[in-house]
C-alpha positions as CSV (number, residue, x, y, z in Angstrom):
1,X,-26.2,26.1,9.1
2,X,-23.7,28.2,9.9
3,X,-21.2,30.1,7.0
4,X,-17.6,28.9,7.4
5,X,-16.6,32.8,8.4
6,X,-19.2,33.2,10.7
7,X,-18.4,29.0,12.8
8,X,-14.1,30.8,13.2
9,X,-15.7,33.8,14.7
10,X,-18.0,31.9,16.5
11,X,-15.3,29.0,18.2
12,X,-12.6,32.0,18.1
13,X,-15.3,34.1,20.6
14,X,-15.9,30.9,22.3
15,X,-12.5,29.5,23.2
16,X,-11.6,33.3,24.2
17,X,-14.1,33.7,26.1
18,X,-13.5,29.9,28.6
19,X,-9.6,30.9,28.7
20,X,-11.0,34.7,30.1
21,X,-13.4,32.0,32.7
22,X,-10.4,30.1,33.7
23,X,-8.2,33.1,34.0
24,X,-11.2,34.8,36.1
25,X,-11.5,31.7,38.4
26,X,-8.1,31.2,39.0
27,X,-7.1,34.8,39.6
28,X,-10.3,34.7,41.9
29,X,-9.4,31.7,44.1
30,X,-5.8,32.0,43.9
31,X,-5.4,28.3,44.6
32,X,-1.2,28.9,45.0
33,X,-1.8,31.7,47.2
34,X,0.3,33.4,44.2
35,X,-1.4,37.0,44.4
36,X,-2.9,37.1,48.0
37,X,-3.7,35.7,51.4
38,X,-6.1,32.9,51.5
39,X,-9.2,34.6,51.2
40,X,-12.4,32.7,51.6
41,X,-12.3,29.9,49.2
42,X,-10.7,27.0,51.3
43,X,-7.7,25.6,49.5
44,X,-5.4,22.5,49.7
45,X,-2.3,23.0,51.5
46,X,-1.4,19.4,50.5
47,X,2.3,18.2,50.8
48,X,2.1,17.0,47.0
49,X,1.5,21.1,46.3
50,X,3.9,22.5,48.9
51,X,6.4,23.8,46.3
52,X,4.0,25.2,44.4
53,X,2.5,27.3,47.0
54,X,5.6,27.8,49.5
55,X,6.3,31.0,47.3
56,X,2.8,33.0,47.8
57,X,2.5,31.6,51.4
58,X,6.2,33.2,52.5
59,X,5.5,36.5,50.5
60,X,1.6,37.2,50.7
61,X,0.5,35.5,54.4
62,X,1.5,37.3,58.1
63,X,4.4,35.8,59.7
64,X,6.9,36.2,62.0
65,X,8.8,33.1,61.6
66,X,9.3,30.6,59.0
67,X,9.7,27.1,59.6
68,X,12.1,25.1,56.9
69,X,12.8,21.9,56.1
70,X,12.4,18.7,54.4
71,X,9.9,15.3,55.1
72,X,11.1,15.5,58.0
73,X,9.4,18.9,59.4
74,X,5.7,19.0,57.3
75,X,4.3,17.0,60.3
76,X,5.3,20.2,62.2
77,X,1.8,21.9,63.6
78,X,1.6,26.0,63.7
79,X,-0.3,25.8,66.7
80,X,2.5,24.0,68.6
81,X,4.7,26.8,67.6
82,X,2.6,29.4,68.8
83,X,1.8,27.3,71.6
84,X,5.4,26.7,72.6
85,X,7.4,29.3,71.2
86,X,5.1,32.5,70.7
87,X,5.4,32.6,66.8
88,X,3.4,33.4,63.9
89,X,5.2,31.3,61.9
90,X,4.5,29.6,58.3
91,X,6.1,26.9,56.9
92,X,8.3,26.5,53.8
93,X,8.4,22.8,53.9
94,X,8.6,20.4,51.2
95,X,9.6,16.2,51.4
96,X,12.7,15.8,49.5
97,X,14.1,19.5,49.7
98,X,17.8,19.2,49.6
99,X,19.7,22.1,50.8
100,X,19.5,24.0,47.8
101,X,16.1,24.3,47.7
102,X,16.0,25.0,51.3
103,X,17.7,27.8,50.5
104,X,15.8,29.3,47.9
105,X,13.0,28.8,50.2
106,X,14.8,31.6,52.2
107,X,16.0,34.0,49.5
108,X,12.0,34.4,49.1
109,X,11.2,34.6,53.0
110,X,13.9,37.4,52.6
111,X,12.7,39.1,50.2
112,X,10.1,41.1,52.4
113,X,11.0,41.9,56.0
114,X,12.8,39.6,57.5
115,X,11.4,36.8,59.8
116,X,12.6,37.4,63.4
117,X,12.9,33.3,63.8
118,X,13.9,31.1,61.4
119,X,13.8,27.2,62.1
120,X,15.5,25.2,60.2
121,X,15.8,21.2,60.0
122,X,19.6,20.3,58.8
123,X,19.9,17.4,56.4
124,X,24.2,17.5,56.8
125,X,24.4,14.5,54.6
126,X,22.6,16.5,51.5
127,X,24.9,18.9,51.2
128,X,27.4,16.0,49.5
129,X,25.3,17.1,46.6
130,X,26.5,20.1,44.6
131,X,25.6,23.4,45.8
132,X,23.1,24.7,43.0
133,X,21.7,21.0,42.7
134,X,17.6,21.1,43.4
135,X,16.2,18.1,43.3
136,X,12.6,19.4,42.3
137,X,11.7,21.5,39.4
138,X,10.6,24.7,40.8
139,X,8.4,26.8,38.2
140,X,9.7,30.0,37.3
141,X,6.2,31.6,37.6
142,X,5.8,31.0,40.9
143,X,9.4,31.4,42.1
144,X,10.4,34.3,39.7
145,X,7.3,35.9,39.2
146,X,7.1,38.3,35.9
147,X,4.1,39.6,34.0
148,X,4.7,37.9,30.9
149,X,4.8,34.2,32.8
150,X,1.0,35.4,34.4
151,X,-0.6,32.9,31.7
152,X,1.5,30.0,32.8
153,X,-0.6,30.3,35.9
154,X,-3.9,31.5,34.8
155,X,-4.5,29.6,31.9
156,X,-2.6,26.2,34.0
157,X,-5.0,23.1,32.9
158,X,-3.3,20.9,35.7
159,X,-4.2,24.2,38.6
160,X,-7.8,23.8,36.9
161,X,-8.4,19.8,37.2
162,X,-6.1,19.7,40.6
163,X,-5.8,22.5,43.0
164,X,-8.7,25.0,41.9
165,X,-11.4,22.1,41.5
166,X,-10.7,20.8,44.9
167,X,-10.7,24.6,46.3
168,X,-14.4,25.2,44.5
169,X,-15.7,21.3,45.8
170,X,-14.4,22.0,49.0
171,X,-15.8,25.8,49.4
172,X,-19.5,24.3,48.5
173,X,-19.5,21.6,50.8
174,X,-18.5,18.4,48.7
175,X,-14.9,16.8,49.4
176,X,-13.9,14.0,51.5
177,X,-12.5,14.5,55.0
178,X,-8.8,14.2,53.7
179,X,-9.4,17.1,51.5
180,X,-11.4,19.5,54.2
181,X,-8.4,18.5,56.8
182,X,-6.2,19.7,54.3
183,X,-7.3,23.2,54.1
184,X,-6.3,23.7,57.8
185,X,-3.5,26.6,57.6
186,X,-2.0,25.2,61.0
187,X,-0.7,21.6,59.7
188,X,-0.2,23.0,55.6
189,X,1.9,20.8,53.8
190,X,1.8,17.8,56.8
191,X,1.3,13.9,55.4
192,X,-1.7,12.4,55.5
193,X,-0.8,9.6,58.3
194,X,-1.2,13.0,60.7
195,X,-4.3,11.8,61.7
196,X,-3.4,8.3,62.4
197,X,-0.1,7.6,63.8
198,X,-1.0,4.0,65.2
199,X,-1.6,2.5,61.4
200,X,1.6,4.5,59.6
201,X,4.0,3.9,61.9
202,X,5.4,0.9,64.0
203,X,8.5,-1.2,63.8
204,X,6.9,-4.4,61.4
205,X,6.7,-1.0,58.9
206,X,10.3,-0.4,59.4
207,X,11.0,-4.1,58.9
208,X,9.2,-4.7,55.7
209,X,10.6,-1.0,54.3
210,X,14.2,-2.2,55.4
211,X,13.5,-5.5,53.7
212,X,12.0,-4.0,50.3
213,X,13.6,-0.4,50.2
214,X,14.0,0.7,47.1
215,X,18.0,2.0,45.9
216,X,19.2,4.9,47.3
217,X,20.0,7.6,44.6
218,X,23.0,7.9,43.0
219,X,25.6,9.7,45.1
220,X,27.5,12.4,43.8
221,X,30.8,11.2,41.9
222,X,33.0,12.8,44.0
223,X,33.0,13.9,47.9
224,X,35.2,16.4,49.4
225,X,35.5,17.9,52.8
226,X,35.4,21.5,50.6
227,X,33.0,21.1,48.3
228,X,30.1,20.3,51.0
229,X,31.3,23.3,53.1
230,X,31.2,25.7,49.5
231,X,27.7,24.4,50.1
232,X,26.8,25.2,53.4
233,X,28.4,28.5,52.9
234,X,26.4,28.9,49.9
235,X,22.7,27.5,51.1
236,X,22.9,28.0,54.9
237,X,25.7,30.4,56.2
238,X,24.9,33.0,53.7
239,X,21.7,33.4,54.8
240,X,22.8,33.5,58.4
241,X,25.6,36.3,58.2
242,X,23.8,38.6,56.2
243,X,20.5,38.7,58.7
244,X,22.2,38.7,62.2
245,X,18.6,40.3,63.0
246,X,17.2,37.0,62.5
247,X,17.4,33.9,64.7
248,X,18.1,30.5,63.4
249,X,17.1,27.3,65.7
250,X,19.1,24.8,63.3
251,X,17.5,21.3,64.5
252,X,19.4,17.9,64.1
253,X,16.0,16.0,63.4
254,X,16.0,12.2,65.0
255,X,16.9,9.6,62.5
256,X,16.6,6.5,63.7
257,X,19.5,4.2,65.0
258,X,19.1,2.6,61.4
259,X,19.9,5.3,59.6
260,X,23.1,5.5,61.1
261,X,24.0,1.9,61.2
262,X,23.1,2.3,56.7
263,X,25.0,5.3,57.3
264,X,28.1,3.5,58.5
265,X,28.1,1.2,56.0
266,X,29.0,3.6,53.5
267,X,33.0,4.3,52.5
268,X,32.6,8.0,52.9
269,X,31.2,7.4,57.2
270,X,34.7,8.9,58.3
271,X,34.4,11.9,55.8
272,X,31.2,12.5,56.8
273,X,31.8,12.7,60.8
274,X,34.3,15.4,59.9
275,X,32.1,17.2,58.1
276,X,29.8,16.8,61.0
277,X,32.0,18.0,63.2
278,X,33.4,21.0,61.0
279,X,29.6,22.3,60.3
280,X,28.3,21.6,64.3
281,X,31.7,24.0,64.6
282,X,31.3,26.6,62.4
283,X,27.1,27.3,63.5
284,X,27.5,27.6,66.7
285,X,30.1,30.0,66.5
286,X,27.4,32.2,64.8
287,X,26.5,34.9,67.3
288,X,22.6,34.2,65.9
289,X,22.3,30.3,66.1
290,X,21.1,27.9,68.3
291,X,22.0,24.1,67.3
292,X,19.7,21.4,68.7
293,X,20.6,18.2,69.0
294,X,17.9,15.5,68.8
295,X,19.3,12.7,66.9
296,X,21.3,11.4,70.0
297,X,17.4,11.4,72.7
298,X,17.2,7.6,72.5
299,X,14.1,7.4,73.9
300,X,13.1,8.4,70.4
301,X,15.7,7.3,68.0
302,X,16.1,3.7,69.5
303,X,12.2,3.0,69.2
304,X,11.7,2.0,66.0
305,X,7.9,2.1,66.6
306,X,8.5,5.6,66.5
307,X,9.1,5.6,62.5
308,X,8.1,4.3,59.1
309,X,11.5,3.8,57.9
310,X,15.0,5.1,58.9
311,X,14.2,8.6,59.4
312,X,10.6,9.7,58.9
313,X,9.0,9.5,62.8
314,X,5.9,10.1,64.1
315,X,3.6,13.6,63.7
316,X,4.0,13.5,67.9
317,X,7.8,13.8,67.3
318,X,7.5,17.5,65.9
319,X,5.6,18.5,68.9
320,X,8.0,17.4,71.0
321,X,11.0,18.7,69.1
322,X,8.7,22.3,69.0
323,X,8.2,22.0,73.2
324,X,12.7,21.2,73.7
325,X,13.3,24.0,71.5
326,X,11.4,26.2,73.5
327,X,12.5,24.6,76.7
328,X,16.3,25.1,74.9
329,X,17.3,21.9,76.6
330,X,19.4,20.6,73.6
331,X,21.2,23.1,72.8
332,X,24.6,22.1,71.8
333,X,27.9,24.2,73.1
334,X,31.2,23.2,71.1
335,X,32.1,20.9,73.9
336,X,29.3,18.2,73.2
337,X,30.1,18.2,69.3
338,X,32.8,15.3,70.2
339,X,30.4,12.8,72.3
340,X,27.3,13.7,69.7
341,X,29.8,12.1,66.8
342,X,30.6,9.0,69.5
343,X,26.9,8.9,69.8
344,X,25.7,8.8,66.2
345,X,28.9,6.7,65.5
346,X,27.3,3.8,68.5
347,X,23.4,4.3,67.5
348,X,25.2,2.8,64.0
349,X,26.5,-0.2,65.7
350,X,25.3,-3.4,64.3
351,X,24.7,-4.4,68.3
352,X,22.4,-2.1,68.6
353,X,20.1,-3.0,65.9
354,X,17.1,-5.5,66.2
355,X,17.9,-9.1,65.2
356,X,16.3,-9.3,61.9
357,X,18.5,-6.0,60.3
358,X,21.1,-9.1,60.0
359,X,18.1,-11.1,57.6
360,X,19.3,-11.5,54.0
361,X,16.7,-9.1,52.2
């Protein structure tokens, strides 16, 4: 039996010893990409860890380009960009990313040399939110890295049970298909309805969402034309005036016509055009921006089989957004900024949504 001295040295030496294991295997598969490159342990690039490994994958993989946005650019495939455009791009996408994320997404993309592209999806109607709001918590370890926050990493049970367990499984050949496809660099981050676009998306979905959508968060208490432009001064046109050596494509991604018909039902619809129209303005006066303008192709945006709900569309949507931007066929020049807002402001008409948006929910 062992002496009561001699069982603490023992369970002391013990414990020490599976924290200096954990901290080994972690450090060696890097399952965050936080020290290095993907190496060859095969990890999950999964949308539900994008914020947690956007950081590593803008400062530690080869790029030339970044691609940023929200839900509505994960679908967005890497080999369509190189395909299209000619980039080695990443992505620093992430569903939910309001403006002020977006933007720290490209503080870090900036701190090494800067990308020679950057596309950008623009959310206009998130920057009614305050400029410094982020939506997400984004760990300090990860997005300001310092030695003495290493051990929030290494010693991380939730890396050990999630993202480091499905790396090892993977690596040795166990794993489901969903978990192999998400080690693919090309589509990181993308949703899993990638693969099947008939079952995820159609316009019975959009009904039943419509029907059975949950609120809509909370808006901010108070909107002004100011306040959203301190904003986009402070999350998007700082970022473009101080790398003029770097090209934004800013992308207007295609909503559906039902997001614009919710839109208009909202007592801020006039504030917002203007603010539309002031930011459409003031970026393509930038001497480094090109504005695309896909939310007025209705080919897209008025086939509701094209979506899940209001705004999220199909995986082939990114494609074909990636092959106009290359083409540069929507550009926009200040003269189209007034029929875009007549456009948006007639996709919101109730006569031209399908009959049942008039169904009491």
């Amino acid at each position: 039996m062992l002496m009561p001295r001699k069982y603490f040295y023992w369970t002391t030496g013990a414990t020490f010893g599976l924290l200096l294991l954990v901290a080994a295997l972690i450090f060696a598969v890097d399952p965050f990409v936080h020290y290095r490159a993907p190496g060859p342990f095969k990890l999950q690039f999964s949308a539900k860890t994008a914020l947690q490994m956007i950081p590593g994958v803008l400062r530690h993989m080869e790029h030339d380009s970044v691609i940023v946005g929200d839900s509505m650019f994960i679908n967005t495939d890497l080999a369509d960009v190189r395909q299209h455009l000619g980039w080695n791009a990443v992505k620093a996408t992430a569903g939910g990313s309001w403006p002020s994320a977006l933007s720290r997404f490209m503080d870090i993309a900036f701190e090494r040399e800067p990308p020679r592209h950057i596309l950008l999806g623009l959310m206009i109607a998130g920057y009614a939110y305050p400029p410094d709001q982020i939506q997400f918590y984004l760990d300090p370890y990860l997005y300001e890295p310092k030695l003495w926050r290493e051990p929030q990493y290494l010693l991380n049970r939730d890396i050990v049970t999630g993202a480091l367990f499905r790396a090892l499984q993977v690596t040795f050949g166990g794993g489901s298909k969903k978990y192999r496809e998400r080690t693919r660099i090309d589509t990181m981050f993308a949703s899993d309805l990638v693969a099947d676009e008939a079952r995820g998306y159609s316009e019975e979905i959009v009904r039943r969402w419509y029907l059975d959508k949950p609120p809509a968060p909370p808006p901010p208490a108070v909107i002004t034309l100011d306040g959203m432009m301190a904003g986009l001064d402070a999350n998007l046109l700082r970022h473009i005036r101080a790398h003029r050596d770097t090209h934004f494509d800013i992308v207007l991604p295609p909503y559906s016509k039902l997001n614009w018909y919710l839109a208009r039902q909202k007592d801020n619809w006039d504030l917002m055009l203007d603010f539309h129209r002031l930011t459409l303005a003031t970026l393509i006066a930038e001497p480094n921006v090109r504005v695309h303008d896909f939310q007025t192709v209705r080919d897209i945006v008025c086939n509701l089989d094209n979506y899940k709900d209001s705004v999220h569309h199909k995986p082939s949507i990114n494609r074909r957004i990636i092959e106009h931007v290359a083409a540069a066929d929507r550009v926009m020049t200040l003269d189209d900024i007034p029929v875009y807002l007549d456009d948006i402001t007639r996709l919101g008409d109730p006569a031209e949504q399908p009959a049942w948006i008039l169904q009491d929910k």
